[in-house]
C-alpha positions in Angstrom: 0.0 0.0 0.0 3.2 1.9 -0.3 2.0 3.7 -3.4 -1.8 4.7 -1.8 0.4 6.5 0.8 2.1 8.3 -1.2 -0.7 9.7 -3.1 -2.3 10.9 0.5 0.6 12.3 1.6 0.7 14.3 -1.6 -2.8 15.0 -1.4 -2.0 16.7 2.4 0.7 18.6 1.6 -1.1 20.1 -1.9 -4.2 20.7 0.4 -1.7 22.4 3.5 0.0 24.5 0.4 -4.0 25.8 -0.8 -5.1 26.6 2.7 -1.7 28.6 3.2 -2.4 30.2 0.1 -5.9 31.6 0.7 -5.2 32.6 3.9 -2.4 34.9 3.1 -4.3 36.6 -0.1 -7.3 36.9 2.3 -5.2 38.7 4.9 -4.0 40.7 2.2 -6.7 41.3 0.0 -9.9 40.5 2.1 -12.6 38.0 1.5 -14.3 40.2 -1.5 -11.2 40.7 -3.6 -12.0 38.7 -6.7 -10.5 35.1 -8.3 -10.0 35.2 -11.9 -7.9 33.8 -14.5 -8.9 36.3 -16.7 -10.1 35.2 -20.4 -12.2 32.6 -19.3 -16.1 32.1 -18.8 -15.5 28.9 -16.7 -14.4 30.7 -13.4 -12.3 28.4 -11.8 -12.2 25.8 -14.6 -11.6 22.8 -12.3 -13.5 23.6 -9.6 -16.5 24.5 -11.4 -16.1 21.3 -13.5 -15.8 19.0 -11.0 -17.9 20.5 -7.9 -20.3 23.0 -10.1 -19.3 26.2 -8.1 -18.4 29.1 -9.7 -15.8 31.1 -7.4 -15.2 34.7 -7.9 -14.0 35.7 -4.7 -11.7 35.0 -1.8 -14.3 34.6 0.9 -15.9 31.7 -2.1 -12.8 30.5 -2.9 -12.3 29.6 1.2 -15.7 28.4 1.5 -14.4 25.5 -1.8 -11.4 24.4 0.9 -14.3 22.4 3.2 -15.8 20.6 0.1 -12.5 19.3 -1.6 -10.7 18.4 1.4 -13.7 16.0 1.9 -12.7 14.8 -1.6 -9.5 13.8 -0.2 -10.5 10.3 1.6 -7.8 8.4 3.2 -9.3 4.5 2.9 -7.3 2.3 1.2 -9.4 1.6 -1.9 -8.4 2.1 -5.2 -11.7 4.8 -6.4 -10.6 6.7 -3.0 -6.9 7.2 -4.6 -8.0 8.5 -7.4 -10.7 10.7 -5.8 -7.7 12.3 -3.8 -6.0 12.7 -7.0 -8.9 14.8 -8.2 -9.7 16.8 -5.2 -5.3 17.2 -5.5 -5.6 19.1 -8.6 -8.8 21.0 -7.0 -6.2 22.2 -4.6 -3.4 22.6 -7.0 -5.7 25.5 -9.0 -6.9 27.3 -5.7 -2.9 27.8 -5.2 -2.7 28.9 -9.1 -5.9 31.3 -8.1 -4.4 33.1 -4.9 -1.2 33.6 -7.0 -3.4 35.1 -9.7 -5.3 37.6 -6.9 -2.2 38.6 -5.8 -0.5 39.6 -9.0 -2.7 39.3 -11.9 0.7 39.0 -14.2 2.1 36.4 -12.3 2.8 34.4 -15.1 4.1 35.8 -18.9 7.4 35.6 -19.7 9.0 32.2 -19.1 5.7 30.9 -18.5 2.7 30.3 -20.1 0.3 29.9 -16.9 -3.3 29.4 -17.9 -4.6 29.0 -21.4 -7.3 31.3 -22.1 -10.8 30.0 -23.8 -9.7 30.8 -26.8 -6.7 28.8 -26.5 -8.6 25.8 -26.2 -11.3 26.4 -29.0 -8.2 27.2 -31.4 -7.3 23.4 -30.5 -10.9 22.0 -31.7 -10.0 21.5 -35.2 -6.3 20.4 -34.7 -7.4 18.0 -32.3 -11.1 16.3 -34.8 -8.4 16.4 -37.8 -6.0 14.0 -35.7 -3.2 16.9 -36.7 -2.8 17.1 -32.4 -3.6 13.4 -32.2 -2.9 14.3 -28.0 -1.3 15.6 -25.0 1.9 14.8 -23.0 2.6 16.5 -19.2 6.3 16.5 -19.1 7.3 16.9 -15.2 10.6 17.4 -13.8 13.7 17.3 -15.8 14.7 14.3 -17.7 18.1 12.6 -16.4 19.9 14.8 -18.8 19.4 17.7 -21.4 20.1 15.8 -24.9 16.9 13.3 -23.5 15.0 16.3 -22.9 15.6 17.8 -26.2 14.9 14.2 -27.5 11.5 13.9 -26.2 9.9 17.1 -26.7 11.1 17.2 -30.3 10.2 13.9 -30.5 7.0 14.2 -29.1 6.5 17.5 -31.3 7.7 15.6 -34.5 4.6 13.2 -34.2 2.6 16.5 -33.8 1.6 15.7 -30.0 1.1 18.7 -28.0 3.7 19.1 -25.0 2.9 20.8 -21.8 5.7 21.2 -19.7 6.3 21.8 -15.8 9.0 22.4 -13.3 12.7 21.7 -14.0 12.4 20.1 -18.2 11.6 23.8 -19.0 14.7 24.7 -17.6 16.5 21.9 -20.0 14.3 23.3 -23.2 16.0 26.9 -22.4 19.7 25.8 -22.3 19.1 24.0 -25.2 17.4 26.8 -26.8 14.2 25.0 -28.0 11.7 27.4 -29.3 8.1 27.0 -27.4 5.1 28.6 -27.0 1.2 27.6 -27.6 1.6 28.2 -31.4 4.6 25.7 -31.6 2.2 23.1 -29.0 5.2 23.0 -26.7 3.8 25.1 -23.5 6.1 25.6 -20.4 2.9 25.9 -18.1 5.1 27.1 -14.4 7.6 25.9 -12.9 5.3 24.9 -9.6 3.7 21.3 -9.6 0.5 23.4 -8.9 0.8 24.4 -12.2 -1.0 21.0 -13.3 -4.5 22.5 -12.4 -3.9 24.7 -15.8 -3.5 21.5 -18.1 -6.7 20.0 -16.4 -8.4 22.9 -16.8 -7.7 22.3 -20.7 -9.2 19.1 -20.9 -12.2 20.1 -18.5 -13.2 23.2 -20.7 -13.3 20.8 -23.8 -15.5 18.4 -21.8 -18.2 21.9 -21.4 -17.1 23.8 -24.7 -17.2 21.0 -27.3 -18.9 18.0 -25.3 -21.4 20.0 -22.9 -20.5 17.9 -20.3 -22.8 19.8 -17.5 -20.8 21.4 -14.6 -20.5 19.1 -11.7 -20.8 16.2 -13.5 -18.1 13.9 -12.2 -18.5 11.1 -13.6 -19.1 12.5 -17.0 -16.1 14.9 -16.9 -13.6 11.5 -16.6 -15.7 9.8 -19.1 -15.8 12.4 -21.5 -11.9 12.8 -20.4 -10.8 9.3 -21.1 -12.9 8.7 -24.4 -11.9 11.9 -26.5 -9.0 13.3 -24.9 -5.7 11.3 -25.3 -3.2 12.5 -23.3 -0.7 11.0 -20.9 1.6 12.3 -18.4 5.7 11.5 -18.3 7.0 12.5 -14.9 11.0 11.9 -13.9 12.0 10.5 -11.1 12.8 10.9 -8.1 9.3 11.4 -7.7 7.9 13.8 -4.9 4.6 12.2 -3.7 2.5 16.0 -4.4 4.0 14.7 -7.7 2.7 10.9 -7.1 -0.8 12.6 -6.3 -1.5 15.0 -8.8 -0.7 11.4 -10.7 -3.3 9.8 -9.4 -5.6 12.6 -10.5 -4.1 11.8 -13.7 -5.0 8.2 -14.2 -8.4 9.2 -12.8 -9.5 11.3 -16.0 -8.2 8.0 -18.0 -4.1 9.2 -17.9 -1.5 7.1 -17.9 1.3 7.9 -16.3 4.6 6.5 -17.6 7.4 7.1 -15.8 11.3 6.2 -15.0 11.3 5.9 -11.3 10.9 2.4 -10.0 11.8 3.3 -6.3 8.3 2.9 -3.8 6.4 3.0 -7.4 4.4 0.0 -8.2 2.6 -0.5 -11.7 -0.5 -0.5 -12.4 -1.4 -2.0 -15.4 -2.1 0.8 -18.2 -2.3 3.2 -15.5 0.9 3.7 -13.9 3.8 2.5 -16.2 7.8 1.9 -15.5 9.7 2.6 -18.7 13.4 2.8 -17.6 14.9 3.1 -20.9 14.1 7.2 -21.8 15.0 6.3 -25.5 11.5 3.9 -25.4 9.1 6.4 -23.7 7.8 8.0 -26.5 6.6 4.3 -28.5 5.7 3.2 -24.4 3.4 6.4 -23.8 1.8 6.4 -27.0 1.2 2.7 -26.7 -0.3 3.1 -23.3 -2.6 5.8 -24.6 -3.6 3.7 -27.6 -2.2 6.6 -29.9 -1.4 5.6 -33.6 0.5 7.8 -35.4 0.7 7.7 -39.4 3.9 8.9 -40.2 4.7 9.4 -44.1 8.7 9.7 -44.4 10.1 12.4 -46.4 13.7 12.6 -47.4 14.3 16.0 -45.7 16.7 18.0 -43.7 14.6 19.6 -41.2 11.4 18.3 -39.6 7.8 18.0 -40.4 5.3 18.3 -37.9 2.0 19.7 -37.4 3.7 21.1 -34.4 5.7 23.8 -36.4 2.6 25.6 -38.4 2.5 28.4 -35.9 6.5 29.1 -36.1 7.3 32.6 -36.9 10.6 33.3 -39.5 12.0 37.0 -37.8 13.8 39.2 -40.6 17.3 38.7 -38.9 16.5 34.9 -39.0 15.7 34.7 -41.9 18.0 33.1 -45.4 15.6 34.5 -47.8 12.4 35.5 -48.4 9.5 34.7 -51.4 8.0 38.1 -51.1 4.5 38.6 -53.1 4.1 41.7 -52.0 6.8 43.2 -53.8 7.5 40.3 -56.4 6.3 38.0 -58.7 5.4 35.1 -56.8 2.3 32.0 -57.2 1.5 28.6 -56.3 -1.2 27.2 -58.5 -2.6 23.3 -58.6 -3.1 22.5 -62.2 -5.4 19.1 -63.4 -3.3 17.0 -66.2 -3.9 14.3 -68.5 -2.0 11.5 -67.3 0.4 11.3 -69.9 1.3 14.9 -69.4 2.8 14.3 -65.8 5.9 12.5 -64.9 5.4 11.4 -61.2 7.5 12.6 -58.8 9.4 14.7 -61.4 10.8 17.7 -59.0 12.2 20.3 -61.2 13.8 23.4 -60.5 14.1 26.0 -63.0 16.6 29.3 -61.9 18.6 29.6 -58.9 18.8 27.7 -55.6 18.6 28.9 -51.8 22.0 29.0 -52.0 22.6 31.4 -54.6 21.0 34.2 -53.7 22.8 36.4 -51.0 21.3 36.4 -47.1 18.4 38.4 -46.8 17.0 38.6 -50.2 13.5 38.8 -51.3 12.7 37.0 -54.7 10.6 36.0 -57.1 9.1 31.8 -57.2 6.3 30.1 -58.9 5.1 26.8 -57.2 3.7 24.5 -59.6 1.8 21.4 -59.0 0.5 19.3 -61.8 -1.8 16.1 -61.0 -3.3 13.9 -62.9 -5.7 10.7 -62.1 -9.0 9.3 -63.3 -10.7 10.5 -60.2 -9.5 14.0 -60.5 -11.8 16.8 -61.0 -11.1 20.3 -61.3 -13.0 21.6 -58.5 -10.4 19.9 -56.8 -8.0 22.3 -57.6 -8.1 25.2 -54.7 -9.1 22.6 -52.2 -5.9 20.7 -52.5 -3.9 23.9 -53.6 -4.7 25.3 -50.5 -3.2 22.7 -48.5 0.0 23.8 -49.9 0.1 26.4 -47.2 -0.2 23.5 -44.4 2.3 21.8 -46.0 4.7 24.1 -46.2 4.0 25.3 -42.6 4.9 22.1 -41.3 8.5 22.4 -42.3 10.7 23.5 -39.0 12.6 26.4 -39.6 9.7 27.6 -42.4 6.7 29.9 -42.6 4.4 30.3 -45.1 1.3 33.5 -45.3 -1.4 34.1 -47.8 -2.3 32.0 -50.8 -2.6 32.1 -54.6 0.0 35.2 -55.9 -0.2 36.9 -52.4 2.1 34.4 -50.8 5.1 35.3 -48.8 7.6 32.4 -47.5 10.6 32.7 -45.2 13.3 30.3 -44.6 15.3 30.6 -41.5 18.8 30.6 -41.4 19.2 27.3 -39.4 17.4 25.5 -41.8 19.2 26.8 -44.8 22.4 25.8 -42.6 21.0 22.1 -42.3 20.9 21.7 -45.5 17.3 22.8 -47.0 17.2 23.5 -50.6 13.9 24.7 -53.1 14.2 21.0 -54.6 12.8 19.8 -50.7 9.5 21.6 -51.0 9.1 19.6 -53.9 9.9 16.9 -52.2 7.0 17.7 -49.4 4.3 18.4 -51.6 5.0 15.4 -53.6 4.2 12.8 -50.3 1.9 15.0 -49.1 -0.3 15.1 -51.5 0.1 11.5 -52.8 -0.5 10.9 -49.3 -3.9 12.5 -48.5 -5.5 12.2 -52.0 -4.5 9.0 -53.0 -7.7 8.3 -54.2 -7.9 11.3 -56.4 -4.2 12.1 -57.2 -2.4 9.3 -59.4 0.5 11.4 -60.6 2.1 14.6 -59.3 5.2 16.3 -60.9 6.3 19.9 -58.7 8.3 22.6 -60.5 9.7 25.2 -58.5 10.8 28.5 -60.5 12.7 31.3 -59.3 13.9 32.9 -62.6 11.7 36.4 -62.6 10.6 37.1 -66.0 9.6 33.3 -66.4 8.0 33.7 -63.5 5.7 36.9 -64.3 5.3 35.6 -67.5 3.5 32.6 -65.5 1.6 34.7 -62.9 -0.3 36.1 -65.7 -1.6 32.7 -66.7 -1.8 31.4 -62.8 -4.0 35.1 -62.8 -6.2 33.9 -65.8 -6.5 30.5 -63.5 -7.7 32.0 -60.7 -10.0 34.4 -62.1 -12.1 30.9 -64.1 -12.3 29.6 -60.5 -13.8 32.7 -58.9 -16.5 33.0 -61.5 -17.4 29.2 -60.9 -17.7 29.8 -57.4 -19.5 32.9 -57.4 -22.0 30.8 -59.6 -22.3 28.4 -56.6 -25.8 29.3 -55.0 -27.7 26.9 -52.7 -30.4 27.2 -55.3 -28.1 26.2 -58.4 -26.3 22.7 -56.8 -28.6 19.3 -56.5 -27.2 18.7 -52.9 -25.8 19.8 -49.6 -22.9 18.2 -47.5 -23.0 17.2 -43.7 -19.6 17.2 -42.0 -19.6 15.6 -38.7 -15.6 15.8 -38.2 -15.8 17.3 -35.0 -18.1 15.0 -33.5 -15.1 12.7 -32.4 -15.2 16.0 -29.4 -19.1 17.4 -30.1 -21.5 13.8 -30.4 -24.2 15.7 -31.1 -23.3 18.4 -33.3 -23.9 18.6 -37.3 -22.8 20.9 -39.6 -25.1 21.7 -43.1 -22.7 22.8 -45.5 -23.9 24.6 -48.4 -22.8 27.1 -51.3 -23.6 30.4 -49.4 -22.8 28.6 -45.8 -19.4 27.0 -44.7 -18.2 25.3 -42.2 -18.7 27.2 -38.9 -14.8 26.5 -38.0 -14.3 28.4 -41.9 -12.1 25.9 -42.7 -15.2 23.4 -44.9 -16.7 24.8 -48.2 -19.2 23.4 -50.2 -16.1 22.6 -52.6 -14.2 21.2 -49.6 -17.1 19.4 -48.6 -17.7 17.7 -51.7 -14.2 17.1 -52.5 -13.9 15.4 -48.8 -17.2 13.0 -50.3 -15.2 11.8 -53.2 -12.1 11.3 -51.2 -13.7 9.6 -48.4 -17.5 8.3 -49.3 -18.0 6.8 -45.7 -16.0 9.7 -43.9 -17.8 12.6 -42.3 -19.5 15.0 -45.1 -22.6 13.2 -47.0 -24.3 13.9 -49.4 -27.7 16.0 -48.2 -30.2 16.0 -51.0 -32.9 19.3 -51.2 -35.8 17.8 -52.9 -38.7 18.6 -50.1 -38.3 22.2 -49.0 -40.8 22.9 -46.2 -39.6 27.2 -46.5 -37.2 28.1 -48.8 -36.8 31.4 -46.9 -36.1 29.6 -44.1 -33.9 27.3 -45.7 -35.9 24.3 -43.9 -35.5 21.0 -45.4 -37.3 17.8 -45.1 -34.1 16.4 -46.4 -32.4 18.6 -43.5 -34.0 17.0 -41.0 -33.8 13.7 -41.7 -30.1 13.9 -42.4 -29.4 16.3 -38.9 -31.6 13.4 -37.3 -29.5 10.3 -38.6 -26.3 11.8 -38.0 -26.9 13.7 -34.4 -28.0 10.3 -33.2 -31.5 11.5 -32.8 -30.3 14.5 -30.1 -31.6 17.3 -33.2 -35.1 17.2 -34.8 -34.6 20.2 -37.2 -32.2 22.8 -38.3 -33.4 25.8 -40.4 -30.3 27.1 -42.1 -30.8 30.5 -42.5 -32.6 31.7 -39.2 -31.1 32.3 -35.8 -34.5 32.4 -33.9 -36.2 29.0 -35.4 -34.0 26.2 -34.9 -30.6 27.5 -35.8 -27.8 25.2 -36.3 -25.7 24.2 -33.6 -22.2 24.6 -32.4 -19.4 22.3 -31.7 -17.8 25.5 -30.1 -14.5 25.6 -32.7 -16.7 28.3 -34.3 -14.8 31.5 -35.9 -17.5 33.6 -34.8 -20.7 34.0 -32.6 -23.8 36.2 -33.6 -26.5 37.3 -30.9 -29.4 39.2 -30.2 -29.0 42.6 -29.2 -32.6 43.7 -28.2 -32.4 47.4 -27.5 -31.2 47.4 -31.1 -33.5 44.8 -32.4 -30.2 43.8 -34.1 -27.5 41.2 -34.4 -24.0 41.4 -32.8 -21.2 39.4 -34.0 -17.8 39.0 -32.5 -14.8 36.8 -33.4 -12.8 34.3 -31.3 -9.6 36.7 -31.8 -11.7 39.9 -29.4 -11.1 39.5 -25.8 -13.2 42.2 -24.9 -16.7 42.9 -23.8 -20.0 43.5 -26.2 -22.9 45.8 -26.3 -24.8 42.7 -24.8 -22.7 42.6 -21.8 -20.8 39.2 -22.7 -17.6 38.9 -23.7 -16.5 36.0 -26.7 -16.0 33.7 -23.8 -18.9 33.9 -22.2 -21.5 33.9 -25.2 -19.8 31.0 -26.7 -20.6 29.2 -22.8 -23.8 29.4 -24.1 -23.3 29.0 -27.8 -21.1 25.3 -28.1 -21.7 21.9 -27.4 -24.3 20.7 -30.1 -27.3 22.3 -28.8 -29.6 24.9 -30.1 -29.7 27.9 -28.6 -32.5 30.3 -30.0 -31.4 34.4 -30.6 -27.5 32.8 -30.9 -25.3 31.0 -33.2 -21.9 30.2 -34.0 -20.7 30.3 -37.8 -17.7 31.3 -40.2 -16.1 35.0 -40.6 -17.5 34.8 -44.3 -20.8 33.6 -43.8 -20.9 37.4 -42.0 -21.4 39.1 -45.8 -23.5 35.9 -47.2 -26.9 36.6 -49.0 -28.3 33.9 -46.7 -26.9 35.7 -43.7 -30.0 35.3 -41.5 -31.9 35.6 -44.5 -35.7 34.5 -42.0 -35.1 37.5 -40.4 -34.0 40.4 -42.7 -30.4 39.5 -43.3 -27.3 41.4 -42.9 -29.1 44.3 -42.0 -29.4 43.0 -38.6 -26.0 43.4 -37.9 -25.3 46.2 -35.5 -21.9 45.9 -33.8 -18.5 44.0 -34.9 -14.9 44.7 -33.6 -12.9 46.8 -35.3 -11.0 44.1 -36.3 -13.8 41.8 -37.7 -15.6 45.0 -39.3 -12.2 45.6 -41.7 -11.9 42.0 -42.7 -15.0 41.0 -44.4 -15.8 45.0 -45.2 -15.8 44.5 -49.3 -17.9 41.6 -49.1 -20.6 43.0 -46.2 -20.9 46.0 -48.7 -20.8 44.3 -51.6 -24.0 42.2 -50.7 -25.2 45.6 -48.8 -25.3 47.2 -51.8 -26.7 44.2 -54.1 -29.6 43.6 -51.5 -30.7 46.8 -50.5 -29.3 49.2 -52.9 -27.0 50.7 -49.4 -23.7 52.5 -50.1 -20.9 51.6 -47.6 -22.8 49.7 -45.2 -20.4 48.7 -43.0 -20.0 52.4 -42.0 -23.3 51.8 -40.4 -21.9 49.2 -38.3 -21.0 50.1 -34.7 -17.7 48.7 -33.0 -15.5 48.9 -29.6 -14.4 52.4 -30.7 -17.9 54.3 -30.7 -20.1 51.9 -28.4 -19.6 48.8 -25.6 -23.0 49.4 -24.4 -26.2 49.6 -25.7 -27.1 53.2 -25.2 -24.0 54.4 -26.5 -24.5 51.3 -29.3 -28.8 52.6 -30.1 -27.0 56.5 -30.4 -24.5 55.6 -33.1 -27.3 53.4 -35.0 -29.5 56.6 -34.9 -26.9 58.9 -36.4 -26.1 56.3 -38.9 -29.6 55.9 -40.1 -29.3 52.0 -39.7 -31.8 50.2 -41.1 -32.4 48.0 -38.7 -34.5 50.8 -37.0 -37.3 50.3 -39.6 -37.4 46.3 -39.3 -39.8 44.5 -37.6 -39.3 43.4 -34.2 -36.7 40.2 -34.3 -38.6 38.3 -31.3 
């Protein structure tokens, strides 16, 4: 029973380290200073999660002491060791929370501290796509720095998302490793306590995408266990706080795999001894069940997932492909088969390393496919992946798309040995990789000679410009079929997305074209084929067909969706949504904000707070989540008056989808510069001040009927 000890000892000295904690910020502060981690609409994530109270004081937050130290049961049961693990972490964040009231920037800097609610919604699509296929806790430092480098590249090579805590993060910054919640390698504190921020992860994915209920135990570690794979490596010599906040670990479904064998005793799939650090990474993802498709590339550098939010700085950079200031494309092109050579890489013009340090030049990236499944609609859906691709590569960053691109390659990777014949090499398995089905032969040229290139660009333009009128002819009215996708469901079971020409993908990252391109690749994956034969209101956009197909594939939890209302059963929300619209009733308008605006709205609500309300694949009348270009869509809320509902946007937002919002302004309703009309954080966070810019402006959503 030498291992249950250990986890109650840790337990006590966690729950002696919270009492401490709260009563030296209440003898500071007093009992009504308030507890917040700022960013966040689950007050204390854990706490509310797991005991469904919502702390937002001190004098609260001492009142929670009495209810999880009676978590903390010292019989010498299994379910009564990982309880105390639990109520451990409880502990753990009301430590994080009095460092928090005491200096709201305790953490920034060296340390991440807690991930805000838009950190974890970013992760929603990462996470359904299997491009995060899970978490690792790395605690304590591995026995030397070349094994800590090992792993967390190793890990982040397999795109799993690292957390780390205490004295590894001191090994990752002697070695220099770059880190940061882009790069999914997070140095959380270097306090064990720290753990309650990485729970706090998985317990706001368990209410955001799963709406798992607050205070629901048992569904928390269910929910926990099914959907979220993650896993814990912790070094010995372990420290039994360590040992506890284990326990609260393998509760939520966790294994723990560790090194230390001294007064640790397996438990099988639970608590693992791995010895050998060179093993850990194939042990841990073993005991997690997590399989990992790796396509090998003969490449210098690595390719990961992991590395698509890595920024290139100017003075790290070996050159630049600059569009803004050159002539510069990547364009997917559809070939017979006997005009492509598979796996031909060519490069026409000069290498990386012919050009001085620092340049900016011109390149042309051409892919040419052919197969007998191929279709040309194809073409921007797989063309866009390019920038994906090319984001993966460490030491690389790629913007924009079409002849706005802009690539940097850093200086380290040019010194490993990364040439312009490599990104060939990348797209080639990539591509053949992922649209196998489709994509029978694929040849890449790379050009970097300038007036070949511009001669190009003009065709690429011509290119372009075909597929822009072929999707501006895509109306809901003019295609046979919509597409479900149901790719987040592996985190939302109940949620269904109805993608159609005029409506995408609330996460923006599904078309109709990427829908139906997904159907071809994958005719038993997650977007179906939706016929619209039986239309109950076309105004409405209600279905028959709809509803059946929202009714098969919810598992009977929907009945209906009308696809362009927000009042009469709107479509629901996973909660990866780019944006959330609401009802703003002084106004008798519409409100939208975007995941990206951490501050408050004319309806009171911050981003975090309406999407509390918004996620989890249920309907919530007057609200819905959608995509930033659904905003300027003719179907925009079409039931009740369209875009002319919409009153407020930040700044931010308003800029972004401006041309389209007034191109559809003016098409509709003959209105010059409409966004103009539209109120942001600049001129109103309330609704008086919002109703007195709407009056100057002459809005016209003064002279519609009432919305409810």
């Amino acid at each position: 029973m030498g291992l249950f000890n250990r986890v109650f000892r840790g337990s006590d000295e966690m729950f002696a380290r919270a009492e401490a904690a709260v009563n030296t910020a209440l003898e500071k502060l007093g009992a009504d200073a308030p507890i917040t981690f700022g960013n966040t609409a689950y007050f204390l994530p854990c706490i509310y999660a797991y005991l469904g109270k919502k702390i937002t004081n001190l004098g609260e937050l001492k009142a929670v002491l009495e209810p999880i130290k009676a978590e903390m049961t010292h019989e010498q049961r299994t379910n009564d060791v990982f309880k105390s693990g639990i109520a451990t972490v409880l502990a753990a964040e009301v430590i994080e929370a009095c460092k928090y009231a005491l200096e709201p920037q305790t953490y920034g800097g060296r340390y991440h501290g807690h991930p805000t609610d838009a950190e974890v919604r970013e992760l929603g699509v990462p996470l359904v796509t299997r491009d995060i296929p899970g978490f690792v806790v790395l605690i304590d430092p591995a026995p030397t720095d070349e094994q800590a480098v090992a792993l967390i590249k190793g890990y982040q090579a397999r795109g799993i998302f690292v957390f780390l805590l205490k004295g590894i993060i001191e090994q990752a910054e002697r070695a220099g490793l770059k880190m940061g919640f882009p790069l999914r390698v997070v140095p959380i504190s270097d306090d064990i306590a720290g753990v309650a921020h990485i729970i706090s992860v998985v317990v706001r994915a368990a209410m955001i995408f799963g709406n798992i209920q607050p205070g629901d135990y048992a569904g928390m570690n269910k929910y926990a266990f099914e959907r979220i794979f993650a896993f814990v490596n912790a070094f010995g010599p372990l420290e039994d706080i360590t040992v506890a906040c284990g326990g609260g670990a393998i509760a939520m479904g966790f294994p723990v795999i560790t090194d230390d064998s001294d007064d640790v005793w397996p438990i099988p799939k639970s608590l693992i001894i791995q010895k050998n650090i060179d093993d850990l990474i194939e042990t841990s993802l073993e005991a997690r069940d997590i399989k990992i498709k790796i396509t090998q590339i003969d490449l210098p550098v690595a390719v990961s997932t992991a590395f698509e939010g890595e920024i290139i700085r100017k003075n790290d950079m070996q050159i630049e492909v600059d569009g803004s200031r050159k002539d510069c494309f990547e364009l997917v092109r559809t070939r017979d088969l006997t005009e492509v050579e598979d796996h031909k890489i060519e490069l026409v013009g000069k290498d990386i390393d012919e050009f001085e340090c620092g340049s900016k030049i011109s390149m042309a990236i051409i892919v040419d496919v052919a197969g007998k499944a191929m279709q040309s609609d194809f073409e921007p859906v797989i063309e866009r992946r390019i920038h994906n691709y090319v984001n993966q590569l460490e030491g690389v960053m790629h913007t924009g798309q079409r002849d706005l691109i802009r690539i940097r390659v850093s200086k380290e990777a040019f010194a490993q040995g990364f040439r312009f014949k490599h990104f060939g090499e990348l797209l080639y398995a990539k591509m053949k990789n992922d649209y196998d089905t489709v994509i029978d032969k694929c040849q890449v040229t790379i050009i970097t000679e300038p007036e070949q290139v511009k001669e190009l660009r003009a065709m690429a333009n011509e290119i372009y410009d075909a597929r822009d009128a072929r999707l501006r002819s895509l109306t809901d009215e003019n295609v046979d079929c919509f597409y479900t996708c149901i790719l987040c469901q592996s985190f939302s079971p109940s949620h269904v997305c109805i993608v159609t020409p005029e409506r995408l993908g609330l996460c923006g990252a599904v078309s109709w074209l990427d829908a139906k391109a997904t159907n071809e690749l994958q005719p038993n994956g997650p977007c179906q084929v939706v016929t619209k034969n039986r239309v109950i209101d076309e105004n409405k956009g209600a279905y028959e067909d709809v509803n059946e197909a929202v009714f098969k594939y919810s598992h009977g939890a929907l009945e209906r969706v009308t696809l362009y209302s927000i009042m009469e059963d709107p479509m629901t929300s996973c909660g990866c949504f780019e944006c959330i619209c609401g009802v703003e009733p002084m106004s008798n308008g519409v409100i939208i904000v975007n995941r990206e605006y951490a501050g408050m709205t004319p309806l009171g609500m911050t981003f975090a707070e309406l999407a509390s309300m918004t996620g989890g694949g249920v309907q919530t009348p007057g609200f819905m989540g959608h995509g930033r270009h659904f905003i300027g869509s003719k179907k925009f809320m079409k039931a009740e008056g369209g875009i002319a509902r919409i009153v407020w946007m930040p700044k931010a937002l308003k800029d972004a989808v401006a041309e389209r919002v007034n191109a559809t302004a003016k098409e509709l309703y003959g209105i010059d510069n409409f966004i103009d009309m539209i109120a942001d954080e600049t001129v109103a966070e309330d609704p008086e001040a919002l109703m007195a810019f709407l009056a100057e402006k002459g809005h016209p959503v003064l002279e519609l009927e009432p919305i409810m």
